[in-house]
N, C-alpha and C positions, 0 to 999 in steps of 0.2 A: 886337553884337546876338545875343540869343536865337537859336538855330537852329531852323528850323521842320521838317516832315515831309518836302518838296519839296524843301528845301536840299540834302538829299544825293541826290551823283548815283547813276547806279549803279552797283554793287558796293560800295560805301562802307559803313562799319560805321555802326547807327546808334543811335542814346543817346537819348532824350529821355521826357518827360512826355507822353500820348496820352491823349484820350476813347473809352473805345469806345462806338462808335454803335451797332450790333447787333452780335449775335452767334447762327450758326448751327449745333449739334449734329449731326451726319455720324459717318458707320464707312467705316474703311478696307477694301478689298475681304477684309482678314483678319478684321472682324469688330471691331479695336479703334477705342475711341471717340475723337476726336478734335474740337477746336472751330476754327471760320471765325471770325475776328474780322474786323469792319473799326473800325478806327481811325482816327480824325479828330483835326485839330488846324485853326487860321485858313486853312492854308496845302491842304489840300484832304483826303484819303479815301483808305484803301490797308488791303488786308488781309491776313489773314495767320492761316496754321494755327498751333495748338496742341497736338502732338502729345500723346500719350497719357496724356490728359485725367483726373483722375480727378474723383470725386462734387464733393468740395468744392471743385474748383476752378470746376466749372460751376455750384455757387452763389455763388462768389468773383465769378467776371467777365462782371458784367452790363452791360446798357446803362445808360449814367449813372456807369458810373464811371471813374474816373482812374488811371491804371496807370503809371506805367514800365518803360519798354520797351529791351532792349539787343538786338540784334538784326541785320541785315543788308538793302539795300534788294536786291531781285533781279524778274527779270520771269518771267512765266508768261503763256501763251499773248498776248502781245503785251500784257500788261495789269502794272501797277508791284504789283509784292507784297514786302512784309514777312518775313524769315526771322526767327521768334523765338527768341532766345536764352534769352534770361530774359526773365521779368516779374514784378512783381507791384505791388501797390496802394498809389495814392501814403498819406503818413500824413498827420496834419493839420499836422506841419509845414512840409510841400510844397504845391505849388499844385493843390490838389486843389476848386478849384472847376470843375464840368464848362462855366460861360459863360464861362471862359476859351480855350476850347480851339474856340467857334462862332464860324464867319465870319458876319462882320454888314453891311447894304447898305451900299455907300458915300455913301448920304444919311444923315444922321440926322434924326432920330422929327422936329425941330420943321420941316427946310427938306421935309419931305416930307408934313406937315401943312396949311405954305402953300403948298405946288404943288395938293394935293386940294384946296383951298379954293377956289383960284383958279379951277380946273375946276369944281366944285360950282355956282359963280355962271351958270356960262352955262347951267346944264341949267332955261332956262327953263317947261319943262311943269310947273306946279304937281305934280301928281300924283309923275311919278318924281321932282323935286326932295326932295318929304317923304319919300318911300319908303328915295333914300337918304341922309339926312339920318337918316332913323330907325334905320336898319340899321346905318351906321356909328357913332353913340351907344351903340348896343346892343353894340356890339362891339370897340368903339374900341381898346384894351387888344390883346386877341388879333390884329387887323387889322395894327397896327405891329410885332409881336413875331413871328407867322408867316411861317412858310417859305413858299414856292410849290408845294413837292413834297417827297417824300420822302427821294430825290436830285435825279435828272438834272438841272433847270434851278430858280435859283434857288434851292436849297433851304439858306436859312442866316436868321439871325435878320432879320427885316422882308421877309424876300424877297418876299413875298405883298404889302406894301406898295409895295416899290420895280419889284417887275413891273408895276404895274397904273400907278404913273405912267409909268412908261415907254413904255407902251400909250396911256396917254392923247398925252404929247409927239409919238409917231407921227400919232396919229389928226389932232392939230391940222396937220399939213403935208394931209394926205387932204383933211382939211375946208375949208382954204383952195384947193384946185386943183380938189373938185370942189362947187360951191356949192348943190346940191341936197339934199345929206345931211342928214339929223334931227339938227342936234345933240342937242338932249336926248337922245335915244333913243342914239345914239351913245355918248355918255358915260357916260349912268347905267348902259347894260349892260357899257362897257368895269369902269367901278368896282366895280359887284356881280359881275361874269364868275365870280371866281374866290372871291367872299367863303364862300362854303359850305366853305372849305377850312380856315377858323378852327374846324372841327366834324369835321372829316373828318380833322384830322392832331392829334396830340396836344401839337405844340410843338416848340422850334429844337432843343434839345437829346435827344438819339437821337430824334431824329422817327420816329414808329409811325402807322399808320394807326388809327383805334379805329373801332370795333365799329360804331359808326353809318358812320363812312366804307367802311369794305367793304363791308357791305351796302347799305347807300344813294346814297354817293358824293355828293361836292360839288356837282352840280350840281343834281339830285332836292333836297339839303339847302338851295342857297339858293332855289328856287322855293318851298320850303315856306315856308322866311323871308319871303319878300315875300307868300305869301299872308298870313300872320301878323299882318305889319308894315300890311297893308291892313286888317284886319279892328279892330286897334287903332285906329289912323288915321280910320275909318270911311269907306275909297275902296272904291270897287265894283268889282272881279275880273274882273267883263266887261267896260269900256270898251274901246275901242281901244288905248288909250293904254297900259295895265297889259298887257294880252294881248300888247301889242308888245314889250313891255320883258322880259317873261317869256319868250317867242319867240327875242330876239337871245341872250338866258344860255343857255337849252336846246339850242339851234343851234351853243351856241360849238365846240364840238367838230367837226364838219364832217361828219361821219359816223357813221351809228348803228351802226359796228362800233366806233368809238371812245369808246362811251359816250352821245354828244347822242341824245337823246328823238326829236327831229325836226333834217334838214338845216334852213338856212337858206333862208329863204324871202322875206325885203327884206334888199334891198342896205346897212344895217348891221348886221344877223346877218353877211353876207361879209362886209365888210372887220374884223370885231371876230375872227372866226374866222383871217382872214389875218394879224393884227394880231398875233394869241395865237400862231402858230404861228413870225414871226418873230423876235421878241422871245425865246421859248423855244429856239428853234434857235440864235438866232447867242448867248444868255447860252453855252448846251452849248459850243459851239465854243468862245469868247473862254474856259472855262473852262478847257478842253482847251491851248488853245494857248500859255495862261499861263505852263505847264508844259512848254512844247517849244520847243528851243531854234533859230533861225534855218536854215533848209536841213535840219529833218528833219519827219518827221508825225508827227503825235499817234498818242496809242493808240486804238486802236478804240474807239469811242462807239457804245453800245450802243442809246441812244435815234434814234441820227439813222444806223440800218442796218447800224451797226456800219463806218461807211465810218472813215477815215482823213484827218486832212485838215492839208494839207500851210502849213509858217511860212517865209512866203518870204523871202532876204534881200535883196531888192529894199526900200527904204524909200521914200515919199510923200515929195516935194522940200515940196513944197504946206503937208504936212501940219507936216513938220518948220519952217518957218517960221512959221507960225503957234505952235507951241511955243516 
């Protein structure tokens, strides 16, 4: 089997084929120019200087292309970095396609099409039934194919698909224990929560924010959707039922330092908010610990505090029977 980026431990010299995902321009305190790459392959994300960089090399290695890489794995401030030896651009008789090199969900497009379906059924309020119904049509394509984020959580081909069923499978345990909750309303904001992000990211491969995403941001972007998708439709923007739906999306975020417009204010704005933040937190971690081997911690993870978090070798009797 192929060697992947992860495979080698550390110090280990390291050989392979790598996508670079970005890449960031820096001077050394002397003044000379040097490049940040990070590199990406299935197996995860790790960067690595380019010392004294010249012009054409920093039109040489951009995001989206395919490099090989001989090199050294080494750490820096507690984090796996890349020492480059050499590099340069794979040619076209190497695997120099960059959707080689992106982790993809572990559902694929069709068993995650009838999990959303399944779910789509019970959201019986006419109103957000079409809404998304319309929006997912509109968008169908970029929905299945988008990340969740830039990095930290999710962020690989469909992630943006496979997060939001994930949310959904939670929400279904919530909704059986506590029997008062709106399903429709539950659902359809669980499914649109995050859909402004098919606008707000550019795609799996070196995923960029664009120019509407910075300045608007995903969640401003699918409110304007569903006023849109109303206006087409011909549903009326004030009913309860629209304000509501638009409510639990703008809320998702929990807090107006974290971007939501307004906190939540009915109890499935909370649980979709709590829903988004577990699901993102333990993807981080399960990514993190993929990567660490039994009786030691991860590297510092920058999204969840930068804390550390520890792979115990205690194993689940329970769990291992069942397997």
């Amino acid at each position: 089997m192929e060697k992947k980026l992860y495979d080698y431990e550390m110090d280990a010299i390291v050989e392979l084929f790598l996508l670079i995902k970005s890449t960031a321009e820096r001077k050394t305190r002397a003044g000379k120019p040097f490049l940040t790459i990070t590199f990406q392959d299935t197996s995860g994300e790790m960067t690595g200087n380019l010392w004294d960089v010249s012009p054409e090399q920093l039109e040489m290695y951009t995001p989206s292309a395919v490099v090989h890489v001989k090199g050294k794995r080494e750490e820096y401030n507690g984090q796996p970095q890349l020492r480059i030896d050499k590099i340069r651009l794979a040619d076209d008789s190497e695997p120099n396609n960059p959707e080689l090199y992106v982790k993809r969900a572990p559902l694929n497009r069709e068993t995650m099409i009838e999990k959303l379906n399944d779910v789509i059924f019970e959201i019986t309020n006419p109103s957000m039934n079409r809404i998304v119904r319309f929006l997912l049509n509109k968008y169908n394509k970029e929905f299945f194919h988008s990340p969740a984020a830039k990095s930290n959580h999710h962020a690989f081909n469909g992630g943006l698909a496979y997060h939001t069923i994930s949310m959904l499978e939670l929400a279904k345990t919530i909704e059986d224990y506590y029997p008062n909750i709106n399903r429709s309303l539950l659902y359809a904001g669980l499914i649109l929560h995050d859909l402004g992000k098919v606008i707000e990211l550019s795609g799996p491969t070196a995923t960029e924010y664009t120019l509407e995403g910075q300045l608007i941001g995903h969640i401003v972007l699918v409110d304007q959707e569903i006023t849109k998708a109303c206006e087409e439709l011909k549903i009326p923007t004030d009913t309860e039922d629209v304000l509501l739906l638009r409510h639990v999306i703008l809320a998702h975020h929990g807090q107006l330092e974290y971007g939501s417009p307004v906190r939540p204010q009915v109890k499935e704005a909370e649980i979709i908010h709590y829903l988004d933040q577990i699901d993102a937190k333990i993807n981080m971690m399960e990514d993190d610990l993929s990567k660490t081997e039994p009786g030691d911690f991860t590297t510092k993870i920058w999204a969840l505090e930068n804390r550390r978090f520890y792979k115990p070798t205690i194993t689940d009797h329970h769990a291992e029977d069942e397997d």
